[in-house]
One Martini backbone bead per residue (centre of mass of N, CA, C, O) as a GRO file, in nm:
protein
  166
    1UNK     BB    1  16.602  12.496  12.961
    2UNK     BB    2  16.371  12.293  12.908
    3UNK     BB    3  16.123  12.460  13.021
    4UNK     BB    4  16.064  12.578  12.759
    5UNK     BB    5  15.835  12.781  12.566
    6UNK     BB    6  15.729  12.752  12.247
    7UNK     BB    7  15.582  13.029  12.127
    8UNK     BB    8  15.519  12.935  11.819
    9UNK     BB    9  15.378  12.714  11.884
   10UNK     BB   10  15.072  12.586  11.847
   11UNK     BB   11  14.732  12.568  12.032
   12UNK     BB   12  14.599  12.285  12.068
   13UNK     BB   13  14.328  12.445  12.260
   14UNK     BB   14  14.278  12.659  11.979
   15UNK     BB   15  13.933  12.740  11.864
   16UNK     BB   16  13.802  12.957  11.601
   17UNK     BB   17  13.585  13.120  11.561
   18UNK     BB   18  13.263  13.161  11.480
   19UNK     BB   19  13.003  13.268  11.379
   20UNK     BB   20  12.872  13.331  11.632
   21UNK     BB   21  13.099  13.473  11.796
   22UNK     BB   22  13.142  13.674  11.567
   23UNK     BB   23  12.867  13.838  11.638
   24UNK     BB   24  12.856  13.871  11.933
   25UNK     BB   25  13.112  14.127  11.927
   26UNK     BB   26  12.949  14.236  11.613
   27UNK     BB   27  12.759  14.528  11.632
   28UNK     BB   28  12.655  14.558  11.305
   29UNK     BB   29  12.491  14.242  11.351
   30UNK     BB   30  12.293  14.248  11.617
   31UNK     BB   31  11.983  14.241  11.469
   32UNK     BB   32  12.037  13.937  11.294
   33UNK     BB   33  12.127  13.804  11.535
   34UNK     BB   34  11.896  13.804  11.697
   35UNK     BB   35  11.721  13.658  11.489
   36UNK     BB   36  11.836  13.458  11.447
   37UNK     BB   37  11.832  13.288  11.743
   38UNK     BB   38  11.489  13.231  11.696
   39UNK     BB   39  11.634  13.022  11.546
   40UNK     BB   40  11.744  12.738  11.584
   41UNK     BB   41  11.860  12.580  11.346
   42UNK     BB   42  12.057  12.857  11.295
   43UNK     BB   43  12.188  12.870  11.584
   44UNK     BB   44  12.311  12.616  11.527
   45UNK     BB   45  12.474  12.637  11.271
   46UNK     BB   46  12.657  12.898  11.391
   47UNK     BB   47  12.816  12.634  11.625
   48UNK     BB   48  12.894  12.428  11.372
   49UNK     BB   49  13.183  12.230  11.322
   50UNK     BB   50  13.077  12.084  11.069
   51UNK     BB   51  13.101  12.036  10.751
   52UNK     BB   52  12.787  12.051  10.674
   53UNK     BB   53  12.797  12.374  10.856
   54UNK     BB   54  12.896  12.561  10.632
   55UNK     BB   55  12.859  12.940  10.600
   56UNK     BB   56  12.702  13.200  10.467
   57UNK     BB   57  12.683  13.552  10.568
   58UNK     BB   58  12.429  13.774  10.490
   59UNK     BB   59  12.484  14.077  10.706
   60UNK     BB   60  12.305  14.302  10.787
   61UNK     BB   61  12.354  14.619  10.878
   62UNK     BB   62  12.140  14.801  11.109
   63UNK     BB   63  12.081  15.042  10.956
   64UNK     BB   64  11.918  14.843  10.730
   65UNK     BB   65  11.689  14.727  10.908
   66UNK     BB   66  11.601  15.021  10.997
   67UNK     BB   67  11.477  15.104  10.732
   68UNK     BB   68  11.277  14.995  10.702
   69UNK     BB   69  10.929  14.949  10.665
   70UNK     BB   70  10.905  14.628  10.748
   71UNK     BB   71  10.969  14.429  10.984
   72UNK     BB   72  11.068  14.095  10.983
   73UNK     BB   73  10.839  13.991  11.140
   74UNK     BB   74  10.586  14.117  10.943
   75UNK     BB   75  10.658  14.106  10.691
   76UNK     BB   76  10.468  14.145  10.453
   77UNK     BB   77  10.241  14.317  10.328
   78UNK     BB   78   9.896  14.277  10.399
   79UNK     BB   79   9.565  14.139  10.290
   80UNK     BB   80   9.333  14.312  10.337
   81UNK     BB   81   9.205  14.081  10.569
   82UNK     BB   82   9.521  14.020  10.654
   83UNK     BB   83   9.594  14.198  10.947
   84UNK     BB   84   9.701  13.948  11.140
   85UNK     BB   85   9.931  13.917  11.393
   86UNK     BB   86  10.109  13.612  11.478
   87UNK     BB   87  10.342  13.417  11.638
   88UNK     BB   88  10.375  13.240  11.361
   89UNK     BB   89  10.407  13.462  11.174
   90UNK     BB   90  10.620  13.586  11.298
   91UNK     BB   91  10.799  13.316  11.267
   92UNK     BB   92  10.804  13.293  10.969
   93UNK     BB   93  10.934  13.550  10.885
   94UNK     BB   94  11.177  13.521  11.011
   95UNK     BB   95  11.294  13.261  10.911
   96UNK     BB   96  11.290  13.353  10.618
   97UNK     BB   97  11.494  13.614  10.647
   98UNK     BB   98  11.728  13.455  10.748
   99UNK     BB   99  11.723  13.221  10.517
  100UNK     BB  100  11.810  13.450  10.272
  101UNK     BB  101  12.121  13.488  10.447
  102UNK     BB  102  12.168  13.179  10.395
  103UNK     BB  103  12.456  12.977  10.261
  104UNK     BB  104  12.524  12.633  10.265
  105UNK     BB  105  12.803  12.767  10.213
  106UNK     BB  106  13.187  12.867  10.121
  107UNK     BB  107  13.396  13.019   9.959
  108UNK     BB  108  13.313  13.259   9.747
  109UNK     BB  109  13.295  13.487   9.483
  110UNK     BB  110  13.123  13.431   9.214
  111UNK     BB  111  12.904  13.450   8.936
  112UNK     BB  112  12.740  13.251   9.096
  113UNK     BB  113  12.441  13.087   9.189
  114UNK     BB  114  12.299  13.071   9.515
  115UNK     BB  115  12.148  12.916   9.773
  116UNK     BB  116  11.952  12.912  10.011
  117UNK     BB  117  11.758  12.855  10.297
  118UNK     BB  118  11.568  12.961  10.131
  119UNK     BB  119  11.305  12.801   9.923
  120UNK     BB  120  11.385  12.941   9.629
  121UNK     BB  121  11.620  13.080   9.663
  122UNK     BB  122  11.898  13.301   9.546
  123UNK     BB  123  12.222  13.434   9.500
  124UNK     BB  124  12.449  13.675   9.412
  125UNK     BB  125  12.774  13.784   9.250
  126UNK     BB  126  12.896  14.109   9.150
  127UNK     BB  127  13.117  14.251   8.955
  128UNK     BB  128  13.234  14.635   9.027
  129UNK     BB  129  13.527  14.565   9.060
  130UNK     BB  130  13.917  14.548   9.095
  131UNK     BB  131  13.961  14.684   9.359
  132UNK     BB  132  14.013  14.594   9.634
  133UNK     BB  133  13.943  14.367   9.783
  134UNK     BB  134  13.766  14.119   9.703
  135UNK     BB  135  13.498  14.187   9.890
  136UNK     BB  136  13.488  14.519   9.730
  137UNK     BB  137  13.406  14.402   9.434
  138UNK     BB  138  13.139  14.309   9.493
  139UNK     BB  139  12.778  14.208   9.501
  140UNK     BB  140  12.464  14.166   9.587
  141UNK     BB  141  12.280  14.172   9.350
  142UNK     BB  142  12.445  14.386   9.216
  143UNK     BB  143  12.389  14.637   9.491
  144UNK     BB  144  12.462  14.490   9.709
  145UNK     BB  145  12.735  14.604   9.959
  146UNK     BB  146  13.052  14.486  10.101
  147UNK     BB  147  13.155  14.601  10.429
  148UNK     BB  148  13.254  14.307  10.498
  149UNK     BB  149  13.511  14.043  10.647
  150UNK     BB  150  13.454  13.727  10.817
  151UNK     BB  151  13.602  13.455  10.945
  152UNK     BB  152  13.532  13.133  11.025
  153UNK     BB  153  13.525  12.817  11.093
  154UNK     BB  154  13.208  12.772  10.963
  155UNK     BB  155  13.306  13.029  10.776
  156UNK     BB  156  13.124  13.337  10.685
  157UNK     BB  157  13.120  13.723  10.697
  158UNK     BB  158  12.877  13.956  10.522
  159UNK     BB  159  12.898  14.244  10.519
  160UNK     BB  160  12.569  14.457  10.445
  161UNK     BB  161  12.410  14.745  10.325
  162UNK     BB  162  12.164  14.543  10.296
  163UNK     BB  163  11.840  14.381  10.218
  164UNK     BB  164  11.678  14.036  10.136
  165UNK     BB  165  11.428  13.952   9.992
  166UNK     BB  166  11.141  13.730  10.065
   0.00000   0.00000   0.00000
């Protein structure tokens, strides 16, 4: 009798997933989680459990990346003389649009303006219905619908039926 284990106490051992982990699993976003990952800064934050990195990500499903018309390493559309795509304009271009979709808070959805990590752009929440959970009143910027939402250790994720403008 003694030796019986407890199953309903919870597991010291057990870690609840990350926002990496369950991008890794949900392959809605696995088109923005692909870029998340080429940036490191980003890519550290979304495995790092420190109070500092809880943030919350608006990650577009993948159909919406594949609308685009100009993908996101590609960047605006270039003037004039300046048609030539570089490593660094790739690289500058991917990073501004992953820190676009990442807000450095969690348990957000009310109708304040949030800042991203792209310096000078903030996204709000507008609430546009009253029925179905908490995060199927809401849109992003108005217009953009959130599709799911999922827990995370270091955060929340929203996935959204479309992509946020750089």
């Amino acid at each position: 009798m003694g030796d019986q284990v407890d199953t309903d106490a919870p597991d010291p051992t057990f870690n609840p997933p990350t926002l990496a982990d369950i991008l890794t699993v949900r392959s809605a976003g696995s088109i923005w989680y692909d870029y998340a990952r080429e940036v490191e800064s980003v890519s550290l934050r979304l495995s790092d459990t420190s109070a500092m990195s809880k943030s919350t990500l608006l990650v577009p499903v993948n159909k919406a990346v594949l609308a685009l018309h100009r993908k996101p390493h590609e960047g605006p559309a270039p003037d004039g003389d300046d048609m030539e795509i570089t490593d660094e304009k790739t690289r500058v271009n991917v990073e501004r649009w992953v820190s676009v979709h990442i807000i450095p808070v969690c348990h957000l959805l009310s109708r304040n303006a949030y800042p991203t990590l792209l310096d000078g752009r903030h996204v709000y929440f507008k609430q546009i219905s009253e029925s179905g959970w908490k995060w199927e009143q809401y849109a992003v910027n108005g217009t953009i619908r959130i599709l799911d939402q999922v827990h995370a250790s270091n955060g929340d994720i929203y996935f959204i039926n479309g992509v946020l403008d750089v």
